[in-house]
N, C-alpha and C positions, 0 to 999 in steps of 0.2 A: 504494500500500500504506500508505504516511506517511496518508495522507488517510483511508483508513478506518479506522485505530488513534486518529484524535485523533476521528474522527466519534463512534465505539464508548465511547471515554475521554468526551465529550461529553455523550453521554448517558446513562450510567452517572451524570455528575454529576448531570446535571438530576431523573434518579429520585431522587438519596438527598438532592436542596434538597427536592422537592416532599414525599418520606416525611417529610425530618425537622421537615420548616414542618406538617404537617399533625400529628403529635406533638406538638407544641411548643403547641399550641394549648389543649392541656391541663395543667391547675396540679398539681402532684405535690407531695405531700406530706413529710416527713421519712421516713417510714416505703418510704416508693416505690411510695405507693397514688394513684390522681388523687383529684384532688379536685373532685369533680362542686360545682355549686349543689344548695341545698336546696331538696327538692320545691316552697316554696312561693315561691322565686324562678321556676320555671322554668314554674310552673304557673299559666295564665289565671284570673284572678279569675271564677268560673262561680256563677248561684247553683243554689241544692238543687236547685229543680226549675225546669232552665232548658229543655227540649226536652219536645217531647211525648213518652208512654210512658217518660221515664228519669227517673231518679232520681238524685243527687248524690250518694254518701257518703263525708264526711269530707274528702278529701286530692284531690276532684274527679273520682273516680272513680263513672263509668255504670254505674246498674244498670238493668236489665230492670222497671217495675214490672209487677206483679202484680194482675192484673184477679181479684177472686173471687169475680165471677159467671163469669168463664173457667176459673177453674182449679177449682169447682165442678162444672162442667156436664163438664170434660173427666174427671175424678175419676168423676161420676156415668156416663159412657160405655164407660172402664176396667171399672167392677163388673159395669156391663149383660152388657160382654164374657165377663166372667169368667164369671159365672154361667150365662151362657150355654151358653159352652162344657162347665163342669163338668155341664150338664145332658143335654148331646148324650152325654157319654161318650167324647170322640174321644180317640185315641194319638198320642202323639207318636213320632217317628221321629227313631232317634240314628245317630251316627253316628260311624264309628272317627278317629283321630286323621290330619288333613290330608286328609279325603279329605271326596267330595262323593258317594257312589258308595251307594246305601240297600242294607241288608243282606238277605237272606230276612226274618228278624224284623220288620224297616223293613216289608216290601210286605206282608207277610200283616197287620200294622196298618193299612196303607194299605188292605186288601182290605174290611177293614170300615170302614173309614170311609167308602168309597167305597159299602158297601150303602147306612150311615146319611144320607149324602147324596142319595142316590138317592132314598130315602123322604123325604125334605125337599127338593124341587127348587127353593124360593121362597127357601134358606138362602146367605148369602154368605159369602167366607171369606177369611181373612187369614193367607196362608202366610207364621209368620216364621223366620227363617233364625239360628240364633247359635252360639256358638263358644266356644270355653275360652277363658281368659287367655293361654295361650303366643300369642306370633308378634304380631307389630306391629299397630295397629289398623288401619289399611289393608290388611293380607290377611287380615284377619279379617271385615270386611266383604266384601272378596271373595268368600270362600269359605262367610260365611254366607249370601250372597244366589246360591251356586250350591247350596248348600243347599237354600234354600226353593224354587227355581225344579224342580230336581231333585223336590220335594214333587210341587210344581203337575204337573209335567209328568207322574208316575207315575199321577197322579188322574185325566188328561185320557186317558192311555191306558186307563183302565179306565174312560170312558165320562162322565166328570164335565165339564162345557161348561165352556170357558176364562172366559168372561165373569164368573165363579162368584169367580173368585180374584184377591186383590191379592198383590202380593211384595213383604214388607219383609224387609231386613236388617238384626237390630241387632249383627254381630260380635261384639265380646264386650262389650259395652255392657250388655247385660244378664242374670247371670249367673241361673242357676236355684238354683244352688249353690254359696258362697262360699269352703269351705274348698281349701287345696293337697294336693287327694289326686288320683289317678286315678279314684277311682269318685266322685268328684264332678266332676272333669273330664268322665265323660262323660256326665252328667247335664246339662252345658252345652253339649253336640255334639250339636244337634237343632233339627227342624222343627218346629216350634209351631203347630196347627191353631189359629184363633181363628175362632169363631162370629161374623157381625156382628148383632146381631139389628135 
């Protein structure tokens, strides 16, 4: 019993050398705040444009550069889309709060989109999926991409080939409508038809 009382006391000590050596290793100030190095102690001497695609700025910090003949041609792909779509006339499909489940309103939109597809069988489509701002971005994505799939899938029973559609989710990454209201909430809880042309 002696033997396990001094093991237990033993290591109890060894925790609080090892906690307080690992504290200790930090410079604390008067105040009782540490006192870190400053960025450009701690920070590798890198120049501006030391890697390919990135960029330096300032304090050594990566950025992403920016190709603009990429960010061009993707811009010019975007408007294609858009106009596209604006030109087919298709509905969007909303959708009540937390749910993945398309209304009557939803399918009798779906119904004609599904004629307008039918009469365009060479058209391809981009079912996206998004969501209000409530709820964490990871079950926002969730639920937008049961969203759009819940799209896809109402199209395919009414005769539309799966081949036809991609599923993207942007949760609420991409809002339609910015203000904190409910009916702008649920202007963000919707299927997004995109034409590809």
């Amino acid at each position: 019993m002696n033997r396990d009382i001094r093991m237990v006391c033993l290591l109890a000590i060894s925790c609080m050398a090892l906690w307080s050596a690992g504290c200790s290793s930090k410079a604390v100030r008067s105040g009782g705040t540490p006192a870190y190095p400053a960025p450009s102690d701690s920070m590798p001497s890198l120049s501006m444009t030391d890697l390919s695609g990135t960029d330096r700025a300032g304090s050594g910090i990566a950025m992403a550069k920016v190709d603009p003949a990429t960010a061009r041609r993707q811009m010019d792909e975007m408007r294609a889309e858009q106009n596209a779509t604006e030109a087919a006339g298709l509905r969007d499909v909303f959708f009540g709060y937390d749910t993945w489940s398309i209304s009557e309103e939803g399918r009798q939109a779906l119904t004609r989109d599904a004629e307008w597809l039918r009469l365009h069988p060479a058209v391809q489509l981009k079912v996206e999926g998004h969501c209000d701002e409530r709820g964490s971005t990871t079950y926002n994505f969730v639920l937008a991409e049961k969203r759009a799939k819940s799209v896809r899938n109402y199209l395919m029973e009414l005769g539309i080939r799966p081949e036809r559609f991609t599923v993207v989710s942007y949760g609420k990454e991409r809002p339609f409508c910015k203000d904190r209201s409910d009916a702008c909430y649920q202007q963000n809880r919707r299927g997004h038809l995109v034409v590809r042309p």
